[in-house]
N, C-alpha and C positions, 0 to 999 in steps of 0.2 A: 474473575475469569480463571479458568483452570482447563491447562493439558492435561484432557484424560486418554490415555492411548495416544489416537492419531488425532483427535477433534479437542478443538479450543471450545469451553463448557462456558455461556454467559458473555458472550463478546459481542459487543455491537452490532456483528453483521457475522455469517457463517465462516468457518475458516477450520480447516483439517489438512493433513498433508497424506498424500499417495504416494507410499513407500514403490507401486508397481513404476511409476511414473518418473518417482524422486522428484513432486513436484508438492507446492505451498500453496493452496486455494486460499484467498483472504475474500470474500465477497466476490467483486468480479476480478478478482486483480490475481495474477498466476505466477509463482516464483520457481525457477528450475533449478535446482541445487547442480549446482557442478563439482563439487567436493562436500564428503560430507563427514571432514578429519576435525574430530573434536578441536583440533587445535587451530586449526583453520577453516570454517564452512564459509563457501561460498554458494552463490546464487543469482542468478539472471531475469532479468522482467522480460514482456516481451519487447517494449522498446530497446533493450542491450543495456539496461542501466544496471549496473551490478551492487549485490549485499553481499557484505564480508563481516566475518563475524571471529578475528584471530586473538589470539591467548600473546598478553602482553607483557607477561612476567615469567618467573623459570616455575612458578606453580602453576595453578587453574587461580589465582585470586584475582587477578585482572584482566579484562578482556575488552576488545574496544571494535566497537561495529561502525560498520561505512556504511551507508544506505542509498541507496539512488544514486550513484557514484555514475560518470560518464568515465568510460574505458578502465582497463583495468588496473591504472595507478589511483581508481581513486580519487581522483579529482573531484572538488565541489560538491561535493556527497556529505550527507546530513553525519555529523561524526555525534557516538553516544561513546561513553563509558559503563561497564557492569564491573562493579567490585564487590568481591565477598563480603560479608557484615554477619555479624550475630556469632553464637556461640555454637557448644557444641545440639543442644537441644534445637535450635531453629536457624537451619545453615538460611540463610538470605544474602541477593545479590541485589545492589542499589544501583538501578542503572538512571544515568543523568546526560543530560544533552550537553552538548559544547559548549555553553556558556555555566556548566556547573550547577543548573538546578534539576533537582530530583525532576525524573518524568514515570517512575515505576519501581517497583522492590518484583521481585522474582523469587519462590521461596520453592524448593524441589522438596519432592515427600517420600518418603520411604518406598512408598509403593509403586515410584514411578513414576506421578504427575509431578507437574508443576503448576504453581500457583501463580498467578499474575496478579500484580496488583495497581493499578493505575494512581499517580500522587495525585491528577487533576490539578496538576502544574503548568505545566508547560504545554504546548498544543505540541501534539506529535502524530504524523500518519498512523491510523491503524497497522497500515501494511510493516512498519518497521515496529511496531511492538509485536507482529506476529512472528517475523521474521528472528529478531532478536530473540522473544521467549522460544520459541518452535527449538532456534542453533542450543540454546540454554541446557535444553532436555535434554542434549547428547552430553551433558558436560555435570549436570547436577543431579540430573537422576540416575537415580544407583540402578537400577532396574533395566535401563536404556544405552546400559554401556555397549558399542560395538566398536567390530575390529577392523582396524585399520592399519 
């Protein structure tokens, strides 16, 4: 799968986000960005369960997302980690579920996409691998920097 632009290319089910909107279309499922700071994006379902997606170290090398959180500390929400990997030719970010097994590598491209890549690991919602790669693009692609 790969973010081209606004649309995820090759994903199980349709999914692009509307910058008019500041919203995450995954199949039927709809995510409202309430922040959309590189170093912290958040984001809301329509039941109120929140995706946060914040910068965990004093670079961009670790970041760790909440998913389906109830209220906004966070609670009982599906925890991932993405951390930087590779070198300087193929920057890649190894994101892993709370019990520490790979669930996806994320690798951003020159041109602005990013690439998704599923381990076919661990079961994991579509919606929070959309979610997760979608926050990524503000962070890994060079292309997609905005100001905040």
């Amino acid at each position: 799968m790969i973010w081209q632009s606004t649309s995820l290319i090759d994903g199980p089910v349709n999914a692009h986000f509307d910058a008019t909107s500041n919203t995450l279309v995954a199949g039927s499922e709809t995510l409202r960005f309430t922040s959309t700071d590189p170093t912290d994006l958040r984001a809301v379902d329509a039941e109120g369960h929140t995706y946060r997606l914040v910068k965990r170290s004093i670079t961009v090398a670790r970041y760790e997302a909440i998913c389906s959180a109830e209220g906004a500390t966070g609670e009982r929400g599906r925890r991932y980690t993405a951390r930087r990997a590779g070198g300087v030719i193929e920057r890649r970010r190894e994101i892993a579920n709370e019990a520490g097994e790979p669930v996806a590598v994320a690798v951003g491209k020159l041109n602005g996409d990013l690439e998704l890549r599923p381990t076919g690991g661990a079961q994991v919602p579509f919606l929070d691998l959309a979610f997760i790669s979608w926050a990524l693009t503000y962070v890994d692609a060079p292309t997609r920097r905005t100001l905040y």
